[in-house]
Gaussian input, Z-matrix of N, CA and C with variables (Angstrom, degrees):
# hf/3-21g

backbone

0 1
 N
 C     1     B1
 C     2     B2     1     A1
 N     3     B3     2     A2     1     D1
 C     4     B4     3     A3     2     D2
 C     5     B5     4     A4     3     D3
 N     6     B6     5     A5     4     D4
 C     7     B7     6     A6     5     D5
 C     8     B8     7     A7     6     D6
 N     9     B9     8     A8     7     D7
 C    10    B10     9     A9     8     D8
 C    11    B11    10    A10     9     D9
 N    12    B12    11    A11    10    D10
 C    13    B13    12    A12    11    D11
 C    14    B14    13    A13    12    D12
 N    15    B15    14    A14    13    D13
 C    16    B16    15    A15    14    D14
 C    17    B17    16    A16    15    D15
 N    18    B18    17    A17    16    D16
 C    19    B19    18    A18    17    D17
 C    20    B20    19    A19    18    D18
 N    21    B21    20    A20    19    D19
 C    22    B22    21    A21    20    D20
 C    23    B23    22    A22    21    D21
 N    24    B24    23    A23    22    D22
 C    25    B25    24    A24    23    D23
 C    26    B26    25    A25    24    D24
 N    27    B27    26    A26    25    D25
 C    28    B28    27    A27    26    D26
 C    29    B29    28    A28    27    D27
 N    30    B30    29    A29    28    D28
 C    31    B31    30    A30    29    D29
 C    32    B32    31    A31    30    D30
 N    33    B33    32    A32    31    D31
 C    34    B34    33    A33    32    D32
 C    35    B35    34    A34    33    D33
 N    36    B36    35    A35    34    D34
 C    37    B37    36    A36    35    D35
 C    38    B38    37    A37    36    D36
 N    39    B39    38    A38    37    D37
 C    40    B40    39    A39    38    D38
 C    41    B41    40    A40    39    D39
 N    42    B42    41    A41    40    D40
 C    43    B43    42    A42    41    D41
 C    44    B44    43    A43    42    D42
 N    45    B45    44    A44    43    D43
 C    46    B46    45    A45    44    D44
 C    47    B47    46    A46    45    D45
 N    48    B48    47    A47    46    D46
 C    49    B49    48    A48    47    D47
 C    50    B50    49    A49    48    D48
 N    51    B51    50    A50    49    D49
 C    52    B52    51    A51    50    D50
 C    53    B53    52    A52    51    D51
 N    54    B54    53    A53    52    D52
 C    55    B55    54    A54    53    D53
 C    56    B56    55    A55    54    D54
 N    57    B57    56    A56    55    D55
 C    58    B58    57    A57    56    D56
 C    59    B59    58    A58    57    D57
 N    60    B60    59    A59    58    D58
 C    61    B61    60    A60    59    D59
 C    62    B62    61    A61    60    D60
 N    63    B63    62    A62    61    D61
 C    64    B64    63    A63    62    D62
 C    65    B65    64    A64    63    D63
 N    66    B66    65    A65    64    D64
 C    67    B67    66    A66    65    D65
 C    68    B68    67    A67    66    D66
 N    69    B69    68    A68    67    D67
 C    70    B70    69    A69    68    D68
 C    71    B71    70    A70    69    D69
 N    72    B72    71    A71    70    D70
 C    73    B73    72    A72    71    D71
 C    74    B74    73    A73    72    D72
 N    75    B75    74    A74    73    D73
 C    76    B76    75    A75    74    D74
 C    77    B77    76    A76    75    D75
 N    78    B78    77    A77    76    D76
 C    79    B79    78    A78    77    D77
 C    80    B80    79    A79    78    D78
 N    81    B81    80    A80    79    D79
 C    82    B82    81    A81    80    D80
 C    83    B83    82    A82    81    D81
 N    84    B84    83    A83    82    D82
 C    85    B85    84    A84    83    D83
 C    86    B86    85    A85    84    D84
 N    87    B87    86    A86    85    D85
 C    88    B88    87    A87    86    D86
 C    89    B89    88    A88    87    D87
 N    90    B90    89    A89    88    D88
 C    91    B91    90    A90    89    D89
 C    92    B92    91    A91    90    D90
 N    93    B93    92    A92    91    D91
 C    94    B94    93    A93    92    D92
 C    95    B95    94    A94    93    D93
 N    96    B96    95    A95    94    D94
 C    97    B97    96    A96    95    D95
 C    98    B98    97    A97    96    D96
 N    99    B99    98    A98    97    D97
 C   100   B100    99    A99    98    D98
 C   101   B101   100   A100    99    D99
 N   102   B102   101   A101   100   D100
 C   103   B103   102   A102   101   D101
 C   104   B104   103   A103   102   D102
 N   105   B105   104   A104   103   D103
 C   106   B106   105   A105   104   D104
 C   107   B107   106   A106   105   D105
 N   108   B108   107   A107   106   D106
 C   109   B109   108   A108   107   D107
 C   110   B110   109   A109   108   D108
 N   111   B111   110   A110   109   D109
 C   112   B112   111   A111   110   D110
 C   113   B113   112   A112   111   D111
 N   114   B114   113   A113   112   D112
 C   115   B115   114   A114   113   D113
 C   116   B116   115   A115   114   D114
 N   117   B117   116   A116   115   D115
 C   118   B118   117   A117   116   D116
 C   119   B119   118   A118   117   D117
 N   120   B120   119   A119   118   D118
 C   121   B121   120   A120   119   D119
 C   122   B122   121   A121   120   D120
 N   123   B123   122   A122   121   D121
 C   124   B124   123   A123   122   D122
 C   125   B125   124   A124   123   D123
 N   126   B126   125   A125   124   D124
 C   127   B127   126   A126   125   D125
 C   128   B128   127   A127   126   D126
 N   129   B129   128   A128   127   D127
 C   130   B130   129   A129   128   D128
 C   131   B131   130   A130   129   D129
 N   132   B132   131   A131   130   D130
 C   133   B133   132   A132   131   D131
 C   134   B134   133   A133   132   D132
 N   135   B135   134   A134   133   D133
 C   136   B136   135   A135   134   D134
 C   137   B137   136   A136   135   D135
 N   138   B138   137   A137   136   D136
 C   139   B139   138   A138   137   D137
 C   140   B140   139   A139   138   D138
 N   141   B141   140   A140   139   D139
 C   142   B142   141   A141   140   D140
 C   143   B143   142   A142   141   D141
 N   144   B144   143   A143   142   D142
 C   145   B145   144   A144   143   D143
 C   146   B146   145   A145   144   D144
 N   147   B147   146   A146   145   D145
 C   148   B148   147   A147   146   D146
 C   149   B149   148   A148   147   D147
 N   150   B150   149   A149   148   D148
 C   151   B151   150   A150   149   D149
 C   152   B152   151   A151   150   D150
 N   153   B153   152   A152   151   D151
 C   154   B154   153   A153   152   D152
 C   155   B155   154   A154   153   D153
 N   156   B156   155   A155   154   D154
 C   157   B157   156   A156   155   D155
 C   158   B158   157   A157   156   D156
 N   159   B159   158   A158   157   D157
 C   160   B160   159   A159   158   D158
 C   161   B161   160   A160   159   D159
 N   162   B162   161   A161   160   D160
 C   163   B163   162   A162   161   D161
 C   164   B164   163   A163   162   D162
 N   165   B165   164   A164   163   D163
 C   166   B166   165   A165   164   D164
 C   167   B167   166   A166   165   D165
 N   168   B168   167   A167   166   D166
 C   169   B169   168   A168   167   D167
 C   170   B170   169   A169   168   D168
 N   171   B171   170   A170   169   D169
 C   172   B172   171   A171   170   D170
 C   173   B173   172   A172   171   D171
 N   174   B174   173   A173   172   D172
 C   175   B175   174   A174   173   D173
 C   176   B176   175   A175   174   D174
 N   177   B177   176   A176   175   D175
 C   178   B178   177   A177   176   D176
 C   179   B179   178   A178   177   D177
 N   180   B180   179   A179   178   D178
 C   181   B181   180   A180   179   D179
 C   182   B182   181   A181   180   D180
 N   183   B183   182   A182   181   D181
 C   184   B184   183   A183   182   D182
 C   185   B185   184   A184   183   D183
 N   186   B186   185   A185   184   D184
 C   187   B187   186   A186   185   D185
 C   188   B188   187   A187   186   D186
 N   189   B189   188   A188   187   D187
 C   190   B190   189   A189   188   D188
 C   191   B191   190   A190   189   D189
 N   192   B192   191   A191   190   D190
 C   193   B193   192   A192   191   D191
 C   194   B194   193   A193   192   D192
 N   195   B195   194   A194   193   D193
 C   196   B196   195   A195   194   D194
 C   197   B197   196   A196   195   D195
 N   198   B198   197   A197   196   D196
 C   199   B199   198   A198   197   D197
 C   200   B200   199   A199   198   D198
 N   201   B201   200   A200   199   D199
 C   202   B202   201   A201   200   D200
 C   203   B203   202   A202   201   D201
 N   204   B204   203   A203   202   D202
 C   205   B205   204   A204   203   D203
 C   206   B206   205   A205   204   D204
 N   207   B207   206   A206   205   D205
 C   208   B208   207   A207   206   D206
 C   209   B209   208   A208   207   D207
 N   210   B210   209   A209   208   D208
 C   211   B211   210   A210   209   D209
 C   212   B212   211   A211   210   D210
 N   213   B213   212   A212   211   D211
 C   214   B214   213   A213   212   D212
 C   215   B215   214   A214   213   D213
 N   216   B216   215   A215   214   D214
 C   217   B217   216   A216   215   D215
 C   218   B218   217   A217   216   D216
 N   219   B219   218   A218   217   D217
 C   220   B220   219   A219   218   D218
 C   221   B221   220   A220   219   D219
 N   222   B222   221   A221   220   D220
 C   223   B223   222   A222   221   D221
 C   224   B224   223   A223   222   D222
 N   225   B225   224   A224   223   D223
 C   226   B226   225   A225   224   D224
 C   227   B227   226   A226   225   D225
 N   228   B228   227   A227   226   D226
 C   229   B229   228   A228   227   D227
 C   230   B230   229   A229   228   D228
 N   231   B231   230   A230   229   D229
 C   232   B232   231   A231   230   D230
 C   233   B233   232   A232   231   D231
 N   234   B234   233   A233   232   D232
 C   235   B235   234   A234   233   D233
 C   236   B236   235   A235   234   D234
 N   237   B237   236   A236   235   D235
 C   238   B238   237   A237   236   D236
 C   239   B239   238   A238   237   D237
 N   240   B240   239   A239   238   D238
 C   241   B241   240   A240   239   D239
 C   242   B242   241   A241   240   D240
 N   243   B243   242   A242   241   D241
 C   244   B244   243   A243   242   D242
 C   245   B245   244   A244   243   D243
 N   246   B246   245   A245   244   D244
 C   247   B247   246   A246   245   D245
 C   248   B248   247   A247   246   D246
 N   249   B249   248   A248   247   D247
 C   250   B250   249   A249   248   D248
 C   251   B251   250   A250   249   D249
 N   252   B252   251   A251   250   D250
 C   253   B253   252   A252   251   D251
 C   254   B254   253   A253   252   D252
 N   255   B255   254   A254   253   D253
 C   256   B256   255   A255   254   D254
 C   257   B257   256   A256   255   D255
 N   258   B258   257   A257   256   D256
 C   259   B259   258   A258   257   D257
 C   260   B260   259   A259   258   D258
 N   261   B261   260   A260   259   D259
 C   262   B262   261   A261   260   D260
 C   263   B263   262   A262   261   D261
 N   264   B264   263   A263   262   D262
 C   265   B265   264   A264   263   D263
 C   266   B266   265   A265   264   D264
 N   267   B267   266   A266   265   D265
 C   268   B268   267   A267   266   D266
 C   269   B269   268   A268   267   D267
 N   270   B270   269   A269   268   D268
 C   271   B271   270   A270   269   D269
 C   272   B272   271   A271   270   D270
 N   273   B273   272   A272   271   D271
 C   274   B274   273   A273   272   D272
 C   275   B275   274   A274   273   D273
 N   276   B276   275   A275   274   D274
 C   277   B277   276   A276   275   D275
 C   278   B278   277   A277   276   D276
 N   279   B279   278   A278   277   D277
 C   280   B280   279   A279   278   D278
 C   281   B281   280   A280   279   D279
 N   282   B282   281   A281   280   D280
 C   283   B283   282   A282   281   D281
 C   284   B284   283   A283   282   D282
 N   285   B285   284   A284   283   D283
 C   286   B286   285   A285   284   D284
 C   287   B287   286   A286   285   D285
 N   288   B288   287   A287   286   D286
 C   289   B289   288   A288   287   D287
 C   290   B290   289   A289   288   D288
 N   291   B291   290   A290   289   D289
 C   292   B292   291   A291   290   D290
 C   293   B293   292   A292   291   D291
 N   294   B294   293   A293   292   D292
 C   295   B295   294   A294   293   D293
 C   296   B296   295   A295   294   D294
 N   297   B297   296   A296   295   D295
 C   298   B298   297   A297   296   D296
 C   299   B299   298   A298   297   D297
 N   300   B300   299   A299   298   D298
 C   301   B301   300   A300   299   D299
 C   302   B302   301   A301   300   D300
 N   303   B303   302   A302   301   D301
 C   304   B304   303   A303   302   D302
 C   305   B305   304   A304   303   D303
 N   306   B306   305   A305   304   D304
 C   307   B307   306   A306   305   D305
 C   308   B308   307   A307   306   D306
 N   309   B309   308   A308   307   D307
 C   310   B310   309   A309   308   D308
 C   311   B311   310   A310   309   D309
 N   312   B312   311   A311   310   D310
 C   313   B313   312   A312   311   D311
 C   314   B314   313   A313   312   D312
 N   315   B315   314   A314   313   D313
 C   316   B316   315   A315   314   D314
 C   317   B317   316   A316   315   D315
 N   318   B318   317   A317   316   D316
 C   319   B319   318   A318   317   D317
 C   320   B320   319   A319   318   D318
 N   321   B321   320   A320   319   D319
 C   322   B322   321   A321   320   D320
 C   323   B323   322   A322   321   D321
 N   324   B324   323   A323   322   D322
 C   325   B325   324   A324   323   D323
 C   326   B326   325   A325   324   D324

   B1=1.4552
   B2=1.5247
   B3=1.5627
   B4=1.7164
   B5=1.7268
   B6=1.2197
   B7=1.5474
   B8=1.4778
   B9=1.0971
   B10=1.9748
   B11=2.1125
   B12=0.8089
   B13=1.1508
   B14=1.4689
   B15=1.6493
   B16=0.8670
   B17=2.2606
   B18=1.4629
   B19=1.8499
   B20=1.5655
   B21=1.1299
   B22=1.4851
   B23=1.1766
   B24=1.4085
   B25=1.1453
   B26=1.6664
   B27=1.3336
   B28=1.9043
   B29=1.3221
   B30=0.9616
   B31=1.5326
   B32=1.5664
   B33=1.0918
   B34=1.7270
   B35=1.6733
   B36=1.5565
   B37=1.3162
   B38=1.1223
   B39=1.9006
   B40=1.3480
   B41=1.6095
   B42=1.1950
   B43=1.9534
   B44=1.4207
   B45=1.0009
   B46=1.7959
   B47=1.6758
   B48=1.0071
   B49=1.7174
   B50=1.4667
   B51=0.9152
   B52=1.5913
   B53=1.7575
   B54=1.3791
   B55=1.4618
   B56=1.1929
   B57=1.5474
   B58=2.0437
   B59=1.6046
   B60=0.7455
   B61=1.5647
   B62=1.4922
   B63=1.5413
   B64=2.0772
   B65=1.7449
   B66=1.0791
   B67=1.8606
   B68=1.8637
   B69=1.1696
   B70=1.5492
   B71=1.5861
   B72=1.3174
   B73=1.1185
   B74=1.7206
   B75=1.8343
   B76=1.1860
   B77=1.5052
   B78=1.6482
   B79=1.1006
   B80=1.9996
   B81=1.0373
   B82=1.8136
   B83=1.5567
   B84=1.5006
   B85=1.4029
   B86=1.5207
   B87=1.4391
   B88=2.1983
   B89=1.6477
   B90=1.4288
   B91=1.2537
   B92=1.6481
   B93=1.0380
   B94=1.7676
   B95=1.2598
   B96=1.4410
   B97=1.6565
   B98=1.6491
   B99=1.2810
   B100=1.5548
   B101=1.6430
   B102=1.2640
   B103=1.2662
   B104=1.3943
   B105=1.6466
   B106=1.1402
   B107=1.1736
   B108=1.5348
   B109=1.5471
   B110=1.8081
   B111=1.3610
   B112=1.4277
   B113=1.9808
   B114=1.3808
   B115=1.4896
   B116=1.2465
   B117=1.7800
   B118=1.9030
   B119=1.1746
   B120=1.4965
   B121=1.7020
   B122=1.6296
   B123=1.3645
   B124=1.7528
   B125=1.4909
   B126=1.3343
   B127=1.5988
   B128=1.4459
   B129=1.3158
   B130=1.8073
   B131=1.9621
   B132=1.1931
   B133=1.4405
   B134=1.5009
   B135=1.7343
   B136=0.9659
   B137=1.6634
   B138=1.3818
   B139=1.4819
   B140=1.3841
   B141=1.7945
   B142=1.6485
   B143=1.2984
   B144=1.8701
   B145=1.6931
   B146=1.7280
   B147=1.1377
   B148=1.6178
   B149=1.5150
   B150=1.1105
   B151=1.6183
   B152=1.8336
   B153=1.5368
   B154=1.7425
   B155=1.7298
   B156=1.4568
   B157=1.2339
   B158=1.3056
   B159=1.9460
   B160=1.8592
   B161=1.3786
   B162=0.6777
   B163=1.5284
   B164=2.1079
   B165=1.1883
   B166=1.5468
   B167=1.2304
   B168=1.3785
   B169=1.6560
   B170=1.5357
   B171=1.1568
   B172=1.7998
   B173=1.1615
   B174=1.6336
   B175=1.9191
   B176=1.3146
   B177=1.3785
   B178=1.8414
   B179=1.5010
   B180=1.2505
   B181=1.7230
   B182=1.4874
   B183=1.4720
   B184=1.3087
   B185=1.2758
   B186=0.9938
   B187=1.6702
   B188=1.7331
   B189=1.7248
   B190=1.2000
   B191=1.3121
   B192=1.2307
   B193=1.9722
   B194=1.8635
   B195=0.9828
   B196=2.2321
   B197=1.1228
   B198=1.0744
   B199=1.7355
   B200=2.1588
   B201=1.2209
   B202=1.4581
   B203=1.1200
   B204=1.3113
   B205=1.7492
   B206=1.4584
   B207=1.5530
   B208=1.5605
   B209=1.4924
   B210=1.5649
   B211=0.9684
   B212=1.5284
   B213=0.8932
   B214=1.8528
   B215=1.7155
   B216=1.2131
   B217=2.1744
   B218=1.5343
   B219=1.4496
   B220=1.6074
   B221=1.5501
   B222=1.4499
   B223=1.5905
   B224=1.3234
   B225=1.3818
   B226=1.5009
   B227=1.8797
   B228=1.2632
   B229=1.4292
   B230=1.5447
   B231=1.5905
   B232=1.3559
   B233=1.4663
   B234=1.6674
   B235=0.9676
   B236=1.7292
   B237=1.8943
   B238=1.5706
   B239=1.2409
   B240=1.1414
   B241=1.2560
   B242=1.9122
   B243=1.5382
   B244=1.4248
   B245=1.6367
   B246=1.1679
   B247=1.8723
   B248=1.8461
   B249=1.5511
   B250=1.0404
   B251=0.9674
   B252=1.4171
   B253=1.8998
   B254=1.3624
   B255=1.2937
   B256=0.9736
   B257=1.5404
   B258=1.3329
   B259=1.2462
   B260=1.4609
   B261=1.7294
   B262=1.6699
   B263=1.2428
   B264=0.8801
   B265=1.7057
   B266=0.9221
   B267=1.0721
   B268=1.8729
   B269=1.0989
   B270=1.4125
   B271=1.4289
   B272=1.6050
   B273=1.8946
   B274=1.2486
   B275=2.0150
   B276=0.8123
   B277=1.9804
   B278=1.5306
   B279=1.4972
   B280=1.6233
   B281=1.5865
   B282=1.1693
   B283=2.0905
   B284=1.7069
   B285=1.5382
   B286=1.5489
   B287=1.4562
   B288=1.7318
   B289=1.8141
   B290=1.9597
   B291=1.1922
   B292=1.5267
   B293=1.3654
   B294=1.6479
   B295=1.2330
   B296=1.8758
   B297=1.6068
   B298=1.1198
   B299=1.9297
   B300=1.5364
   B301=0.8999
   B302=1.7434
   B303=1.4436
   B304=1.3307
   B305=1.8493
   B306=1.4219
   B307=1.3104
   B308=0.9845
   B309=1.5356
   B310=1.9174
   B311=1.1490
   B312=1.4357
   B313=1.6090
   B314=2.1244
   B315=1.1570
   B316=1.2972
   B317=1.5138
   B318=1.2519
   B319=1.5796
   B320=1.4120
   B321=1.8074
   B322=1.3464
   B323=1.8661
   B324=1.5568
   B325=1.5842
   B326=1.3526
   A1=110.50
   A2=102.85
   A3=88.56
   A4=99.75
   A5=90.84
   A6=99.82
   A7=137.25
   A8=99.23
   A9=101.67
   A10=92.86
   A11=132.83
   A12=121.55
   A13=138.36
   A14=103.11
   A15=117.07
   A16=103.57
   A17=81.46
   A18=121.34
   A19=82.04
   A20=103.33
   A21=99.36
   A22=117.51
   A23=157.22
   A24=128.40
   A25=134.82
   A26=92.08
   A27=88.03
   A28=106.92
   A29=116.29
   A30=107.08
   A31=118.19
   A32=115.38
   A33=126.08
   A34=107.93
   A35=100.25
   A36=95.44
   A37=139.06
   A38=89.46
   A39=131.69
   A40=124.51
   A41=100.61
   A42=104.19
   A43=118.05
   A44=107.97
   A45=119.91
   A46=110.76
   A47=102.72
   A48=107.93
   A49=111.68
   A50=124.09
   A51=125.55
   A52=102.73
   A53=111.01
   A54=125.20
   A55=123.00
   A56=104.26
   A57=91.63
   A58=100.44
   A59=140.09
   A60=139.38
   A61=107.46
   A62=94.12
   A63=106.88
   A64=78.29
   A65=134.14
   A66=103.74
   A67=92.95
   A68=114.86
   A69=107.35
   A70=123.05
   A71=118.37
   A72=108.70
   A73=123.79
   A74=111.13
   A75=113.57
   A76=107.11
   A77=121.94
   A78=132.45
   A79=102.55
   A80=117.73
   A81=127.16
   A82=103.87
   A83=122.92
   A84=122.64
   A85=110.21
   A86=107.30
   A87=102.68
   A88=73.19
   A89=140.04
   A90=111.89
   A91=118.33
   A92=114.60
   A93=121.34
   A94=87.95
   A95=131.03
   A96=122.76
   A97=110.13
   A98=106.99
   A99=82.17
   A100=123.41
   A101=101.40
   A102=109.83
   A103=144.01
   A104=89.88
   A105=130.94
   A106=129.57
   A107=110.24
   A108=130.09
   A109=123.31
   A110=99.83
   A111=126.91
   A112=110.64
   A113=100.63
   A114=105.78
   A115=105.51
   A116=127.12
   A117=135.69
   A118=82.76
   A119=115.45
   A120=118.35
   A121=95.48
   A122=127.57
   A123=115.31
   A124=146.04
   A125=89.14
   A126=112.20
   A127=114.00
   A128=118.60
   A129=112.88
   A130=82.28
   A131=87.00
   A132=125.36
   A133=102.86
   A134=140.66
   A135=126.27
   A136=103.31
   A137=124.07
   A138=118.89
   A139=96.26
   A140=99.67
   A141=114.99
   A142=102.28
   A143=123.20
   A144=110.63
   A145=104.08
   A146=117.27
   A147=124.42
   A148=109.26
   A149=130.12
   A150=140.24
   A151=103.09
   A152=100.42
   A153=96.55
   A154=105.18
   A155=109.06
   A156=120.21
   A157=99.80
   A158=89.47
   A159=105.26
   A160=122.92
   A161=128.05
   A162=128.68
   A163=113.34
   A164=93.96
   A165=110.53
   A166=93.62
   A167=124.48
   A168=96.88
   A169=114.85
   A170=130.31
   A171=135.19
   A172=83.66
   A173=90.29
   A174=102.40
   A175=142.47
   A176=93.52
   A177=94.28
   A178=107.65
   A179=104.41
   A180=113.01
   A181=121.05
   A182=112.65
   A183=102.27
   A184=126.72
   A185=107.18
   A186=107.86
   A187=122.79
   A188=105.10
   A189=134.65
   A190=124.82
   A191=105.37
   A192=118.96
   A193=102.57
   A194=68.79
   A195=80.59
   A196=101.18
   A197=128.19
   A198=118.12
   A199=98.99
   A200=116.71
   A201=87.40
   A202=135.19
   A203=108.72
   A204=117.16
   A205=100.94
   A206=112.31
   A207=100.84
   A208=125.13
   A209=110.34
   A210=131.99
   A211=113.40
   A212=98.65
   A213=127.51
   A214=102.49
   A215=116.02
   A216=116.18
   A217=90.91
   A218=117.51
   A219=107.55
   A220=98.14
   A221=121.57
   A222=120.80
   A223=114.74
   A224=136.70
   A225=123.59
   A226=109.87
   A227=115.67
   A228=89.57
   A229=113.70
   A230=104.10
   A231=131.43
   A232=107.01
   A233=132.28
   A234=127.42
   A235=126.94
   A236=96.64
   A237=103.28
   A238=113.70
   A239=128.74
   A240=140.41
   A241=104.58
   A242=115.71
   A243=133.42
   A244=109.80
   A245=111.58
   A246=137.35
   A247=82.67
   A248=135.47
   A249=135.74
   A250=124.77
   A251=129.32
   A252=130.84
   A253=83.19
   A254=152.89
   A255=150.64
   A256=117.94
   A257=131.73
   A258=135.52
   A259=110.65
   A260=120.18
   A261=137.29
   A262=94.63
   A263=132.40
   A264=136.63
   A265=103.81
   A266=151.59
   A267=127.27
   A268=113.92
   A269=111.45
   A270=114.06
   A271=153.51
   A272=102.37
   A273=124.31
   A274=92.90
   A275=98.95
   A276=129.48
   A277=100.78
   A278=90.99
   A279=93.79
   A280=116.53
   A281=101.65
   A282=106.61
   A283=116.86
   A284=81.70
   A285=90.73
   A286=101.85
   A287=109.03
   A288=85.34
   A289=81.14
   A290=128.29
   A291=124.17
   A292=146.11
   A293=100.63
   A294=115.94
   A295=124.32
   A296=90.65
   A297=104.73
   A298=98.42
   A299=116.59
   A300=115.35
   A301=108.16
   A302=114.37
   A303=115.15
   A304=100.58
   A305=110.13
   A306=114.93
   A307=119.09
   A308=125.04
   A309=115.96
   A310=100.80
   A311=116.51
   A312=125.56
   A313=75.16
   A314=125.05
   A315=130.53
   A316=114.94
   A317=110.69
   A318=123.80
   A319=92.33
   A320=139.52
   A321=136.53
   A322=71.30
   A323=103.80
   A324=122.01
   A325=101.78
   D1=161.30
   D2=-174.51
   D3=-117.06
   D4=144.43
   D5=177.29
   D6=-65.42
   D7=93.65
   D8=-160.84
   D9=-86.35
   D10=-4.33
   D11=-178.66
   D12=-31.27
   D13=-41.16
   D14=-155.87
   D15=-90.54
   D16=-14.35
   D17=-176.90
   D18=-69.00
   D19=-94.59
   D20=-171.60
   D21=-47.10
   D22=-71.13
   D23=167.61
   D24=-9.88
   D25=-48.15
   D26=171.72
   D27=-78.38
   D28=-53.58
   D29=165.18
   D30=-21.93
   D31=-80.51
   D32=177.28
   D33=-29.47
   D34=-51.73
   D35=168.29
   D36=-10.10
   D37=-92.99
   D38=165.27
   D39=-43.09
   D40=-41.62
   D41=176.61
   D42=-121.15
   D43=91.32
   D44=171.45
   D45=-24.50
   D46=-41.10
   D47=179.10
   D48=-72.82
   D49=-33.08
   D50=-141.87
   D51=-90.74
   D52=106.72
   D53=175.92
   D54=-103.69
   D55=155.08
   D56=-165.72
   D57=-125.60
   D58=170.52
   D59=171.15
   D60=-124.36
   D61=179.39
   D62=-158.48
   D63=-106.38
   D64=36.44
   D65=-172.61
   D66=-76.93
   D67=175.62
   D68=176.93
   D69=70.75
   D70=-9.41
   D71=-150.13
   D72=-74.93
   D73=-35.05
   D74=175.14
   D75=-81.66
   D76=87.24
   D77=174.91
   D78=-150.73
   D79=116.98
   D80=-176.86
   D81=-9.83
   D82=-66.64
   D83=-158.24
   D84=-70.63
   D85=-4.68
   D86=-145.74
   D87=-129.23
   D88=-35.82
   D89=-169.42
   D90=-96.76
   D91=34.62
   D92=177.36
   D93=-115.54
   D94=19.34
   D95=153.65
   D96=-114.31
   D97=12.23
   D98=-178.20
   D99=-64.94
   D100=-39.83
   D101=164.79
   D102=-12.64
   D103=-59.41
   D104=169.92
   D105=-64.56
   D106=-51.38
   D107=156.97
   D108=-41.23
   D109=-42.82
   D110=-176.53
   D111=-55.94
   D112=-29.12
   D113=-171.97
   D114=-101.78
   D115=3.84
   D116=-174.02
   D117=-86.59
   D118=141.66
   D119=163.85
   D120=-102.91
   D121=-2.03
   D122=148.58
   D123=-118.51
   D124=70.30
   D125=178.52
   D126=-104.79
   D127=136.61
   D128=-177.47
   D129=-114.64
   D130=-168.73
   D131=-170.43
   D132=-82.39
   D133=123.84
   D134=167.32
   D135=-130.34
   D136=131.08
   D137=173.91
   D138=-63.16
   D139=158.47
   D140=169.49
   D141=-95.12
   D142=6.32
   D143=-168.98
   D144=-86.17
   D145=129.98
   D146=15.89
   D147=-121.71
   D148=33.55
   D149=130.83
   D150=-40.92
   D151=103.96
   D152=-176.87
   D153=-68.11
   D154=151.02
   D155=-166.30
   D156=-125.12
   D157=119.04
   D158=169.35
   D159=-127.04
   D160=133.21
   D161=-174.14
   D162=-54.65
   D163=-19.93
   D164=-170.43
   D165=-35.29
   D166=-82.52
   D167=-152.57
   D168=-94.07
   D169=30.40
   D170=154.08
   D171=-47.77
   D172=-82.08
   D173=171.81
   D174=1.18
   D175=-77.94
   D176=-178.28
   D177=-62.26
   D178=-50.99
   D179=176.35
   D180=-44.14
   D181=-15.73
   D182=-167.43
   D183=81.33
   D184=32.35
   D185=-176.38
   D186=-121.11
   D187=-7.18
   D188=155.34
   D189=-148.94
   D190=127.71
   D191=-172.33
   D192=-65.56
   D193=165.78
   D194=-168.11
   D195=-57.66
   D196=-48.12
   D197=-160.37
   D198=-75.54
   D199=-37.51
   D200=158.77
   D201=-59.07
   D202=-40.04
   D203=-174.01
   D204=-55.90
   D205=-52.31
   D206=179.18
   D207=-43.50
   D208=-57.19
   D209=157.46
   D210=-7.90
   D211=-117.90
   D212=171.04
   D213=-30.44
   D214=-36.57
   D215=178.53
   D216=-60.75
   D217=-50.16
   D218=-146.80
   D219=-77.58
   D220=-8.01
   D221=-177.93
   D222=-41.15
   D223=122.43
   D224=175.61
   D225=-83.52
   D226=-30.68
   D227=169.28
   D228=-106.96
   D229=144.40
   D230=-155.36
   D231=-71.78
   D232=-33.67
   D233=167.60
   D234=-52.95
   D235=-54.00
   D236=162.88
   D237=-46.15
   D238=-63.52
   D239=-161.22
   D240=-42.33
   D241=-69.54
   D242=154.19
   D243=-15.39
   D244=-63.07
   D245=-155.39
   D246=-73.92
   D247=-89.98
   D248=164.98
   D249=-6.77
   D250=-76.04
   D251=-176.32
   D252=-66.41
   D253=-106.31
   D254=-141.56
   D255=-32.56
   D256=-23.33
   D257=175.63
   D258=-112.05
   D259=1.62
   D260=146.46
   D261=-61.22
   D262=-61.09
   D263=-168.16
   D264=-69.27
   D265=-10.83
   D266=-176.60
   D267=142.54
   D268=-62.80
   D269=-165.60
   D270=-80.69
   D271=113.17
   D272=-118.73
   D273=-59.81
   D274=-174.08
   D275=171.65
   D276=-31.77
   D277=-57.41
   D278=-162.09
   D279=-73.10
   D280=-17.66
   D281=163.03
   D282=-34.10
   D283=-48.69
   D284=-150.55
   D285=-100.48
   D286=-0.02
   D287=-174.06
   D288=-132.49
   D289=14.91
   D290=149.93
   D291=-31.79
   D292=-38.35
   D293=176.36
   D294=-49.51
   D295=-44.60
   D296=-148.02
   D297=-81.33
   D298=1.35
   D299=178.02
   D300=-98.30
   D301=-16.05
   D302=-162.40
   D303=-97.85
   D304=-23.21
   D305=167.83
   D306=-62.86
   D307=127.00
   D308=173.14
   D309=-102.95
   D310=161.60
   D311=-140.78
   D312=-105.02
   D313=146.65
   D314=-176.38
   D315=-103.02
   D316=117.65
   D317=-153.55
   D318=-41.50
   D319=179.69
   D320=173.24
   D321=-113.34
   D322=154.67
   D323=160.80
   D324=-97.36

């Protein structure tokens, strides 16, 4: 995959509106940005399903100590599992409950 990261960032810049989400993220190329991700104040919540979700490289990276990773690997559902490491890592409350402010509720006709 090719690394648009650095794309979106200028982007964000450039457009006050423009928000990106974590879906995908525990995968080699997309997770040596979490870091990075961690300091955007507009990121929402994105599932990795059905991108399978492993804790491996939080892990290797250092970004969660073993006994979470264990933790959170042995999870049997894949969404928790996602939701968990992802809030091991950093990312605060408002990731995951953002959406619901950026959605406008659609008039009824």
């Amino acid at each position: 995959d090719t690394d648009y990261f650095d794309v979106l960032s200028e982007m964000m810049r450039r457009y006050p509106n423009l928000y990106g989400d974590i879906s995908a993220f525990n995968i080699p190329a997309r997770s040596k940005h979490f870091r990075e991700c961690l300091q955007l104040d507009r990121i929402v919540h994105g599932s990795d399903y059905p991108v399978p979700v492993f804790g491996h490289w939080a892990w290797l990276r250092g970004l969660v100590d073993w006994e979470t990773f264990r933790r959170w690997e042995s999870q049997p559902n894949v969404l928790e599992r996602d939701y968990q490491l992802k809030r091991a890592i950093g990312f605060p409350d408002a990731v995951f409950a953002r959406i619901g402010q950026l959605l406008r509720p659609v008039a009824e006709a």
